[in-house]
Residue frames relative to the residue before (quaternion, step in Angstrom):
aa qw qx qy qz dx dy dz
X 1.0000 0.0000 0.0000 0.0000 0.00 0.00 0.00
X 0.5828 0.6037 -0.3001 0.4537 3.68 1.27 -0.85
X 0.6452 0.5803 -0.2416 0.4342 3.75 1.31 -0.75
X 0.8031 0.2833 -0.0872 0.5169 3.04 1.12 -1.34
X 0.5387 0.5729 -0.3888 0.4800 3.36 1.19 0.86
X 0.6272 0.6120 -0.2927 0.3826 3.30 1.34 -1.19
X 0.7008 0.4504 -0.3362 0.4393 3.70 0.61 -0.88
X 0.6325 0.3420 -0.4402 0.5378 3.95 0.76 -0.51
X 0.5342 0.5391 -0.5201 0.3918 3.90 0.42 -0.29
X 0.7270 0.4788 -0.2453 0.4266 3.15 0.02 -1.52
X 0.7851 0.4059 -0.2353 0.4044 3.72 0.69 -0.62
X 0.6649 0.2796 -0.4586 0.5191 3.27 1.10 -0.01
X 0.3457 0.7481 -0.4184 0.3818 3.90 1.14 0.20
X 0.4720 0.7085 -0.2103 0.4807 3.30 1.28 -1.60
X 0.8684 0.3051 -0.1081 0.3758 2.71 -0.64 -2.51
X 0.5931 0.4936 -0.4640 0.4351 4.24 0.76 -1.12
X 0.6051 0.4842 -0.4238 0.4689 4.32 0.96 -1.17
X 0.6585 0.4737 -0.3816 0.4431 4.16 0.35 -1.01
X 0.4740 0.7163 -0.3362 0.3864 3.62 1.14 -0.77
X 0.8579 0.3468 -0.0265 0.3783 3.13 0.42 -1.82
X 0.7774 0.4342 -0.2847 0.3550 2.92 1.17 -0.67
X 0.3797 -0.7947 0.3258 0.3436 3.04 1.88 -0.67
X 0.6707 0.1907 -0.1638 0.6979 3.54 1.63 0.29
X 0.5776 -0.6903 0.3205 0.2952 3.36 -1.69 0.44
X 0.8209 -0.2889 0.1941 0.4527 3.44 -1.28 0.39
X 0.2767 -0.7564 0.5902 0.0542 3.54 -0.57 0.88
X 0.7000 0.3386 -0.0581 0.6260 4.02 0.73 -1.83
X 0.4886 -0.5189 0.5820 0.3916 3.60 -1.07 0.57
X 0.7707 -0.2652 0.4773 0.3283 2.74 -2.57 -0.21
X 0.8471 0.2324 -0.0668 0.4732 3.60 -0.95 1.10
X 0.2988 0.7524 -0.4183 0.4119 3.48 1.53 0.47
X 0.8505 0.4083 -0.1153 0.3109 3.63 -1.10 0.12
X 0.7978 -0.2589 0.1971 0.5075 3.41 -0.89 -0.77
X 0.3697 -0.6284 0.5800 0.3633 4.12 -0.33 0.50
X 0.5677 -0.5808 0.5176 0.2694 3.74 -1.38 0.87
X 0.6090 -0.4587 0.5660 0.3136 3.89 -1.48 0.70
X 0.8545 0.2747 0.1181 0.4248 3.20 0.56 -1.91
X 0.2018 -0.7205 0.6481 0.1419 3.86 0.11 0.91
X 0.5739 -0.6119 0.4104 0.3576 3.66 -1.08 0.75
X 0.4252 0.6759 -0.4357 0.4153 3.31 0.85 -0.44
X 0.6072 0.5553 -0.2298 0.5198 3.64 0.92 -1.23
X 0.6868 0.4670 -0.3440 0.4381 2.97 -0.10 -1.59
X 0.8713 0.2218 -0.2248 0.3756 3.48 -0.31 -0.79
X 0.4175 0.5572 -0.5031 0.5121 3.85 1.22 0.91
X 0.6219 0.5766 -0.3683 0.3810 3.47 0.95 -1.18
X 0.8330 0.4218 -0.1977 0.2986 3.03 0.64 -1.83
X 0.2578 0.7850 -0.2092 0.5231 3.22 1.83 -0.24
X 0.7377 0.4073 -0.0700 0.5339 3.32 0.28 -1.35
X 0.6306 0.3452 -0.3094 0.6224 3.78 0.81 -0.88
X 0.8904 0.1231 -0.2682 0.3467 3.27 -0.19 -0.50
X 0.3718 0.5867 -0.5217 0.4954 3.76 0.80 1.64
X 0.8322 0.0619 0.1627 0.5264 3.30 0.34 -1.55
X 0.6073 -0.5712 0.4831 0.2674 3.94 0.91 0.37
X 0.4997 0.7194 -0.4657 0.1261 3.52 0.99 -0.46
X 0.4804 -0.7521 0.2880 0.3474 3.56 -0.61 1.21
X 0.4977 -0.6769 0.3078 0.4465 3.95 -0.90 0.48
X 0.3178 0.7070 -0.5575 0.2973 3.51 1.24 -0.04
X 0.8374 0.3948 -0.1504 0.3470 3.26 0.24 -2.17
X 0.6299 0.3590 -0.4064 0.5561 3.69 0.80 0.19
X 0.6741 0.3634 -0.5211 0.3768 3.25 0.41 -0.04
X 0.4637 0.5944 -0.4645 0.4646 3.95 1.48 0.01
X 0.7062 0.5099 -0.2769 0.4057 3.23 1.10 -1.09
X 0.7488 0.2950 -0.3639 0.4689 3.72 0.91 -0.45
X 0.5366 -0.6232 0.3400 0.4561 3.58 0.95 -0.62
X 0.5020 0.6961 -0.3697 0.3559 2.81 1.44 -0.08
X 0.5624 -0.4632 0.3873 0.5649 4.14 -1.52 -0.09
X 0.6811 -0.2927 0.4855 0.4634 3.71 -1.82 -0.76
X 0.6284 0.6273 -0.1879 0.4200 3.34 0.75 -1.04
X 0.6716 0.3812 -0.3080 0.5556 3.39 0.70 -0.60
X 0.6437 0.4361 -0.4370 0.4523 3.91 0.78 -0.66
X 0.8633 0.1753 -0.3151 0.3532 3.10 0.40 -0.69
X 0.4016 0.6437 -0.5381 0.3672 3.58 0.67 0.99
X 0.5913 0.5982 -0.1598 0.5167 3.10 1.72 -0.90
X 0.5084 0.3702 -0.5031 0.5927 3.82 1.20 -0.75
X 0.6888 0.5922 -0.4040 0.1076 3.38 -0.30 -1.96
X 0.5517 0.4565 -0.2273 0.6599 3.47 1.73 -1.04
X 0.8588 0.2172 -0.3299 0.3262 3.77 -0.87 -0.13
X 0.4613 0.6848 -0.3808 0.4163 3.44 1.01 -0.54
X 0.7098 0.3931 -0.3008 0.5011 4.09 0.82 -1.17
X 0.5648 0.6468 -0.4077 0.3107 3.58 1.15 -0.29
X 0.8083 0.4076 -0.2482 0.3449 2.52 1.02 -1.78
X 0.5089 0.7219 -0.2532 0.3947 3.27 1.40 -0.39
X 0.7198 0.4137 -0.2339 0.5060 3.58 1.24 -0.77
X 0.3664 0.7505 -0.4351 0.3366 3.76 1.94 -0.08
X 0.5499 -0.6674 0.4368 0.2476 3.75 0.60 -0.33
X 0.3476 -0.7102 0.5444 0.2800 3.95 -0.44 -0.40
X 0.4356 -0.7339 0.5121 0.0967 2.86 -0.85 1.74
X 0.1000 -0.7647 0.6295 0.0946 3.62 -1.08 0.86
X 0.7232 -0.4571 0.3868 0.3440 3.27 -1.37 -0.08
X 0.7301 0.3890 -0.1847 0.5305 3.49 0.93 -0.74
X 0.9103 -0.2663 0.1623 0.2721 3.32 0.82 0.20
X 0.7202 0.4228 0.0129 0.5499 3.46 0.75 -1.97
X 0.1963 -0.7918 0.5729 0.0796 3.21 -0.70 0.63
X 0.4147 -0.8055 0.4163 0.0766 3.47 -0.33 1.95
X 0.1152 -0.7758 0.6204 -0.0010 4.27 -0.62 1.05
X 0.8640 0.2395 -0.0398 0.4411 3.26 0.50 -0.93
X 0.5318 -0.5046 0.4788 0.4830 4.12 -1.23 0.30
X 0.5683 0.6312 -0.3218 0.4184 3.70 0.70 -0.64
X 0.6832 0.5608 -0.0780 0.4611 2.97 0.82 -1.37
X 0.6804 0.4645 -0.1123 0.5556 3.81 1.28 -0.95
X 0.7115 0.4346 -0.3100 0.4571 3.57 0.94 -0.77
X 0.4222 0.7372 -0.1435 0.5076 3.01 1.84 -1.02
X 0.8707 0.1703 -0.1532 0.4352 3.48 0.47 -0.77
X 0.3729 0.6824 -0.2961 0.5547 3.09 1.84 -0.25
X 0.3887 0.7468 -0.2251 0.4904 3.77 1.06 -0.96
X 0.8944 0.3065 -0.0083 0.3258 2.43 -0.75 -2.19
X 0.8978 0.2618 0.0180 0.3537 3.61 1.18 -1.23
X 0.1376 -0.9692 0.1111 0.1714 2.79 2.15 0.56
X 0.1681 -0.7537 0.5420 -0.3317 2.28 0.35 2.50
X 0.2877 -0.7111 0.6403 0.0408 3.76 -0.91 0.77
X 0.0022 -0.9326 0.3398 0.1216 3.59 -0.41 1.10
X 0.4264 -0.7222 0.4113 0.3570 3.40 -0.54 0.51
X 0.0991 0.8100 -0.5779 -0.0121 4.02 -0.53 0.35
X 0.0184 -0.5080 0.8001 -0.3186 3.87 -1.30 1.60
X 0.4729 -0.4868 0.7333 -0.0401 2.20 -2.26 1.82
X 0.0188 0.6912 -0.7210 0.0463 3.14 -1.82 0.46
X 0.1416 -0.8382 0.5266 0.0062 3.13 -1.30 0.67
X 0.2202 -0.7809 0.5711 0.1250 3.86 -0.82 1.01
X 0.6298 -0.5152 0.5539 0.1767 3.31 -1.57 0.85
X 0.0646 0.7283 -0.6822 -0.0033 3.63 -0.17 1.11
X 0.5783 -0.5425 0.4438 0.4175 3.33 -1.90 -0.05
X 0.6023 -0.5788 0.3799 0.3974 4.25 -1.07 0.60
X 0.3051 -0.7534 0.5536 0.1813 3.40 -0.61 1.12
X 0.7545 -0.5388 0.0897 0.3637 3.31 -1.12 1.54
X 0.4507 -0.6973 0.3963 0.3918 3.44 -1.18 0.00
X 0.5879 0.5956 -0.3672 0.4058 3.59 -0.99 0.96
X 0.6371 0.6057 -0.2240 0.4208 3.05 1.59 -1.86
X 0.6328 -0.5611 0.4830 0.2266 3.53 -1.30 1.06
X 0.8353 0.2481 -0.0198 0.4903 3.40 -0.86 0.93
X 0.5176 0.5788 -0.4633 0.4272 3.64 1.50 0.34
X 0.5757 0.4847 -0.4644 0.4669 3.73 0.64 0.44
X 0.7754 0.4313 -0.3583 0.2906 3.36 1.10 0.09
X 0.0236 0.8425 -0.3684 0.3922 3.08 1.72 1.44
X 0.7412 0.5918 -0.1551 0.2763 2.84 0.21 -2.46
X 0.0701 0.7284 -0.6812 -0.0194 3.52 -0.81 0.20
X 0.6191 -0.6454 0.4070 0.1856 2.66 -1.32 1.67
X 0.6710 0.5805 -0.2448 0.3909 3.26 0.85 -1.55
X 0.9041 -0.0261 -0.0864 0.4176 3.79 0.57 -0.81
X 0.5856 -0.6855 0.2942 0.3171 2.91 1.62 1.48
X 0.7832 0.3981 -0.2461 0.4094 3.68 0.49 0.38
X 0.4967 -0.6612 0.2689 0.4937 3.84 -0.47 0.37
X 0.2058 0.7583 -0.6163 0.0536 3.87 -0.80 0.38
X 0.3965 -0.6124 0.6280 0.2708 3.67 -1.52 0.16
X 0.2941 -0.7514 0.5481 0.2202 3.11 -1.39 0.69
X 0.1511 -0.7683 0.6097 0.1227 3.38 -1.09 0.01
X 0.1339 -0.8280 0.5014 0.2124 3.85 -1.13 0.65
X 0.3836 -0.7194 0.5636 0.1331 3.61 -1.03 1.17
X 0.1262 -0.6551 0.7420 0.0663 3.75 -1.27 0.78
X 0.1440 -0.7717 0.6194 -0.0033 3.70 -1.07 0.95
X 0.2423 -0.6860 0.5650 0.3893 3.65 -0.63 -0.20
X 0.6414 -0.4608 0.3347 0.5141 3.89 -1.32 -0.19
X 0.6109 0.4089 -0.5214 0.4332 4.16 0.44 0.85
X 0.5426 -0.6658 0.3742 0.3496 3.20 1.32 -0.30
X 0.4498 0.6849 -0.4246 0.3851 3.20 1.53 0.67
X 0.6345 -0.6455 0.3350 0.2616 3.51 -0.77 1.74
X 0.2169 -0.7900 0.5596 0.1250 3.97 -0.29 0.77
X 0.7980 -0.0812 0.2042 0.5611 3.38 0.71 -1.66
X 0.0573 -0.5981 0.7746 0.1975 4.15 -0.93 0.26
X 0.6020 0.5694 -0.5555 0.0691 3.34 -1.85 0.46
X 0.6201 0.4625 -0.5520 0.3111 3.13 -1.10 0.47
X 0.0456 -0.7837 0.6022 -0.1453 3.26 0.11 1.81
X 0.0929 -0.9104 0.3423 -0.2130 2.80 -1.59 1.44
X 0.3396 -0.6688 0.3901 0.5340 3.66 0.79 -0.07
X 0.6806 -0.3990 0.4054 0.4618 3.91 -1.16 0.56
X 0.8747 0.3129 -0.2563 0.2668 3.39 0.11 -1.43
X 0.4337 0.6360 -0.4956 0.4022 3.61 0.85 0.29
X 0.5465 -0.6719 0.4733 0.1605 3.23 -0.99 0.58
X 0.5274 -0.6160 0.4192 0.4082 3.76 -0.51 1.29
X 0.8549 0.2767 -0.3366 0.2816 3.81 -0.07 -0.84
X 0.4445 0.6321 -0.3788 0.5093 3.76 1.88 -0.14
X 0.5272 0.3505 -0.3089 0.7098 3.95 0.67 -0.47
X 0.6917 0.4300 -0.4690 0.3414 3.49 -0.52 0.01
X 0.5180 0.5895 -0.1875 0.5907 3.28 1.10 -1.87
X 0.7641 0.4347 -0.3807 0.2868 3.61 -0.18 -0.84
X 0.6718 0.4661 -0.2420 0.5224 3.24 0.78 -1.19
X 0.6574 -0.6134 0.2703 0.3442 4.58 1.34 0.27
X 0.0787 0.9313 -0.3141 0.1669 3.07 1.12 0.51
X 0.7508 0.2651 -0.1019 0.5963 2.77 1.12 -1.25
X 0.5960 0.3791 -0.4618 0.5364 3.92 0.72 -0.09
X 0.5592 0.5850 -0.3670 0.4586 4.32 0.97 -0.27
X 0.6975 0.4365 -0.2356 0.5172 4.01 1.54 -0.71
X 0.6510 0.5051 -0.2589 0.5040 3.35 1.71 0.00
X 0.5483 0.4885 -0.4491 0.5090 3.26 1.45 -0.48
X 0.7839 0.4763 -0.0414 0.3962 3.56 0.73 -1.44
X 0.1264 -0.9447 0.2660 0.1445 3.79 1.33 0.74
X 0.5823 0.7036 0.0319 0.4060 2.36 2.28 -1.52
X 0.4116 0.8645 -0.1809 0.2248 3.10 1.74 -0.32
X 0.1882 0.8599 -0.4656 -0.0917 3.31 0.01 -0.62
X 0.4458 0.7491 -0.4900 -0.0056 3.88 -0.88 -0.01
X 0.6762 -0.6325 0.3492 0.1442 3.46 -1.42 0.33
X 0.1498 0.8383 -0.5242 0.0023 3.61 0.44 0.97
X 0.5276 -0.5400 0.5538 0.3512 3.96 -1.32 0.22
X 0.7452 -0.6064 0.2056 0.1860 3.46 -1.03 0.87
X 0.2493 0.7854 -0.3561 0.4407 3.39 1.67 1.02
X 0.6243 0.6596 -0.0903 0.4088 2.48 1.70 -1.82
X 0.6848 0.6603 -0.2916 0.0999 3.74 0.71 -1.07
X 0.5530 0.4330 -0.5120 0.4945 3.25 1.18 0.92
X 0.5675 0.4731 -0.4981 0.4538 3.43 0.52 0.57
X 0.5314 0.5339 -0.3310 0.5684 3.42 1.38 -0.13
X 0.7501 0.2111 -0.3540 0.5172 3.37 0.58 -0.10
X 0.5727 0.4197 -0.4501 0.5416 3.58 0.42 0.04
X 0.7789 0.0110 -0.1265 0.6141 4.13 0.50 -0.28
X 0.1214 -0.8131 0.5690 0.0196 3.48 0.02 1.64
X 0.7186 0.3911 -0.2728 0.5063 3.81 0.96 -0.96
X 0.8094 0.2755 -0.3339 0.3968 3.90 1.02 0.50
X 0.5781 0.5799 -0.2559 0.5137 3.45 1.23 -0.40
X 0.0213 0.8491 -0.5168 0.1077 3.84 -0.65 0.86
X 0.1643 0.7287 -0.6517 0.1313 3.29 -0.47 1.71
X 0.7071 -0.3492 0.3459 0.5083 3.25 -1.84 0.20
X 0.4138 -0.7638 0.4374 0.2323 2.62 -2.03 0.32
X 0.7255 -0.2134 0.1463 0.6377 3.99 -1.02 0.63
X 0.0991 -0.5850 0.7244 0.3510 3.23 -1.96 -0.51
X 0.7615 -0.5544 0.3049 0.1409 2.71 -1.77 1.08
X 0.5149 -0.6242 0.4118 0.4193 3.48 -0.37 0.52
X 0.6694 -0.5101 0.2759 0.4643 3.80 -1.25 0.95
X 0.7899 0.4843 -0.1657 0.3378 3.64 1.04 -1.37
X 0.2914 0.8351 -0.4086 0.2254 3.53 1.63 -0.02
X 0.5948 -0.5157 0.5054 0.3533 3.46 -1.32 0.67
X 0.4876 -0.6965 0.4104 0.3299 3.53 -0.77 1.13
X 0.4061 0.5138 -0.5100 0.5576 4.49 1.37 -0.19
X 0.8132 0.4150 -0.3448 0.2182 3.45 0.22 -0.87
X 0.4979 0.6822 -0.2088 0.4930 3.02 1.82 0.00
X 0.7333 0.4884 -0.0498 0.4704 3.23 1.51 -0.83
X 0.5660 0.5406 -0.2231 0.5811 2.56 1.72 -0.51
X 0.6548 0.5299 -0.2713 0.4657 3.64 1.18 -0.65
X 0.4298 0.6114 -0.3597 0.5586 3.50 1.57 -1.43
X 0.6547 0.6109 -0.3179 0.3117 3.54 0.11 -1.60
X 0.8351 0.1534 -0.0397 0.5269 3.42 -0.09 -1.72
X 0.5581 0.5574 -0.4757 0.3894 3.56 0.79 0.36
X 0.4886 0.6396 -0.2984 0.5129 3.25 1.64 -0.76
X 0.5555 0.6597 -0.2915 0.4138 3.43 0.73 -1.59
X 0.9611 0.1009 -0.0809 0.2442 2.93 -0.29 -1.35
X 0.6125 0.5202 -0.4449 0.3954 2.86 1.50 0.68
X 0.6410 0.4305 -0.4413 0.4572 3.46 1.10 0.49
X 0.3040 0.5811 -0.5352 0.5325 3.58 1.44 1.08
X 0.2980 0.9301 0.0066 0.2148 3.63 1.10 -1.21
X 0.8956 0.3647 0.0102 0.2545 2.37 -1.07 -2.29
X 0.6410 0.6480 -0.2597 0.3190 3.79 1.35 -1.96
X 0.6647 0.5378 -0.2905 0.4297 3.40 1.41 -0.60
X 0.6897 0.4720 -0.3166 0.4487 3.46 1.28 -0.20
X 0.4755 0.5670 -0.3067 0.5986 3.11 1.76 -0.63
X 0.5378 0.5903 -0.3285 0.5044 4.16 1.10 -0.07
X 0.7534 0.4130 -0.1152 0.4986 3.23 0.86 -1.38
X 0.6012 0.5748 -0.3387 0.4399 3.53 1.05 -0.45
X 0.4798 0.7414 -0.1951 0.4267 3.14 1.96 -1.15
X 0.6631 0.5620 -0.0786 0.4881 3.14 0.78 -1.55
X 0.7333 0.4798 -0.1070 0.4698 3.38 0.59 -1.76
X 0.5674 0.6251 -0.3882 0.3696 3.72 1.02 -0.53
X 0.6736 0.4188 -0.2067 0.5728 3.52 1.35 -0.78
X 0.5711 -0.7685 0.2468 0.1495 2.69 -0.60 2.08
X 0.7185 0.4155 -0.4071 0.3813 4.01 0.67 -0.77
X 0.6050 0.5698 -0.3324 0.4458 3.79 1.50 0.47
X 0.5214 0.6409 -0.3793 0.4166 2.91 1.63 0.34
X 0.7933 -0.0925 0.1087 0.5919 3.00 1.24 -0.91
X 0.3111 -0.8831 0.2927 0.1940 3.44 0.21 1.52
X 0.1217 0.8468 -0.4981 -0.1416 4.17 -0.50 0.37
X 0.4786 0.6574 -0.3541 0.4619 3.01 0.98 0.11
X 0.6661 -0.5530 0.2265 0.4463 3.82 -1.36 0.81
X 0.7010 -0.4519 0.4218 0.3555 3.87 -1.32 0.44
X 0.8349 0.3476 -0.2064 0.3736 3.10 0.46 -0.89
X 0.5818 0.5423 -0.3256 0.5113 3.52 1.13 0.17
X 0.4046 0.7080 -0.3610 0.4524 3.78 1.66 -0.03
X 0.5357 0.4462 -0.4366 0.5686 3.82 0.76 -0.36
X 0.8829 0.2562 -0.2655 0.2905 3.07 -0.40 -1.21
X 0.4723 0.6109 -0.4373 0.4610 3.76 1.23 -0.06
X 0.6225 0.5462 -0.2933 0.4777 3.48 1.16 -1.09
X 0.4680 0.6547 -0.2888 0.5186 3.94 1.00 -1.22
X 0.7625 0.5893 -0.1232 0.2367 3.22 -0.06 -1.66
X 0.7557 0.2226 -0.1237 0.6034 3.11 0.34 -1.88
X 0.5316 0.5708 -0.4920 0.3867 3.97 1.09 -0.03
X 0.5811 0.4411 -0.3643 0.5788 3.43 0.62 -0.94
X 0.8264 0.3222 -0.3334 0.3196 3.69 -0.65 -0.49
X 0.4752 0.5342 -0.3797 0.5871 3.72 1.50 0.05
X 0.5405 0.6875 -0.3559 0.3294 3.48 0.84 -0.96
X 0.7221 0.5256 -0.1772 0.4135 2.81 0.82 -2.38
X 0.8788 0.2414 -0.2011 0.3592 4.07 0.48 -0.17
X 0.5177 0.5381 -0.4763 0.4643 3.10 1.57 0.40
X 0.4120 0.7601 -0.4025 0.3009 3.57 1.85 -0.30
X 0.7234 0.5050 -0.1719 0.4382 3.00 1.01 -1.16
X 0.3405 0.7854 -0.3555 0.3752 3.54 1.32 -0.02
């Protein structure tokens, strides 16, 4: 992972130094002051934050280095690891929804898709657009995000980030969903019952529970529902068993850290879950 990080590091490093200075390298490669942090580091620290939350104080006690350098050092590796892609079984390494339906397609794969949502901290009072935190569902402010699994439960894609109060299949839609099931007829996957206008707009590919029965229904007809409600959630399930995946690493459990840095944390600890469930 150190190999195939160093060369996009070093290059946007470059381009942020050509930035500032406004002209080209003058001192060779390796000129000047020796780094705090040897990349090697850098990408243990950031590691380390996103595993276990560990604060940047105590690694920076732990390397000798200031706070500032760790977290100059996440702020930099974290978008890599995030832009690495999702490792699949066959091979290709998946970036985009396009990119997932696309290979789904290609490898008829059936996908599993479920929303989820993280506890952020309450954005200031006053600030425009702070009611659109709230989520109804756990009464508190959080962002959502949507997960695509395959049938082992092996993570495909995280995105569509969102305020809480948007609705799991409207964040979904947004990001083309529904012009991405038309390119890709062949499609097929399994959402939970949020989902059920995409079921009617893609009745022969989209699959949620069915209705419940009315209070007064024949009691077969009840069983029959128990039945295929049962069904299709243990068709389902692999995508929550994804998200739990995700959720095991601790700054996704409960976000404190700025809003905007929550995609790519999400990106991140997906891609690197990816990389061993590939191997599944």
């Amino acid at each position: 992972m150190v190999a195939e990080l160093a060369g996009p590091w070093q290059a946007r490093r470059e381009s942020a130094l050509r930035q500032r200075r406004g002209a080209d390298r003058v001192r060779g490669e390796g000129a000047g002051h020796p780094r705090d942090l040897v990349f090697t580091d850098r990408v243990l620290v950031t590691l380390a934050v996103l595993r276990l939350q560990v604060p940047h104080a105590a690694l920076a006690v732990m390397y000798g280095v200031h706070r500032s350098t760790v977290t100059r050092a996440v702020h930099e590796v974290r978008p890599l690891l995030a832009g690495r892609g999702y490792a699949t079984p066959a091979g290709p390494r998946l970036h985009t929804l396009a990119d997932v339906l696309a290979y789904a397609a290609a490898h008829g794969v059936r996908l599993r898709i479920d929303g989820s949502e993280i506890v952020v901290r309450r954005p200031k009072a006053g600030r425009p657009g702070r009611r659109a935190f709230v989520s109804g569902k756990k009464k508190a402010n959080t962002i959502k995000f949507t997960k695509v699994s395959d049938e082992r439960g092996r993570t495909l894609w995280d995105g569509a980030f969102r305020p809480g109060r948007m609705h799991d299949q409207t964040a979904l839609q947004t990001d083309g969903i529904d012009d991405l099931l038309e390119q890709f007829p062949g499609v097929e996957a399994e959402m939970d019952a949020g989902y059920r206008g995409l079921r009617r707009d893609h009745p022969g590919q989209v699959s949620v529970p069915p209705k419940k029965p009315a209070k007064n229904a024949a009691p077969e007809v009840i069983q029959a529902w128990d039945q295929a409600r049962h069904a299709q959630s243990s068709h389902r399930i692999c995508v929550e068993h994804a998200i739990a995946g995700s959720k095991n690493w601790r700054p996704l459990q409960r976000w404190i850290g700025r809003r905007e840095y929550l995609p790519d944390t999400i990106t991140a600890v997906g891609s690197l879950v990816s990389d061993r469930a590939a191997a599944w």
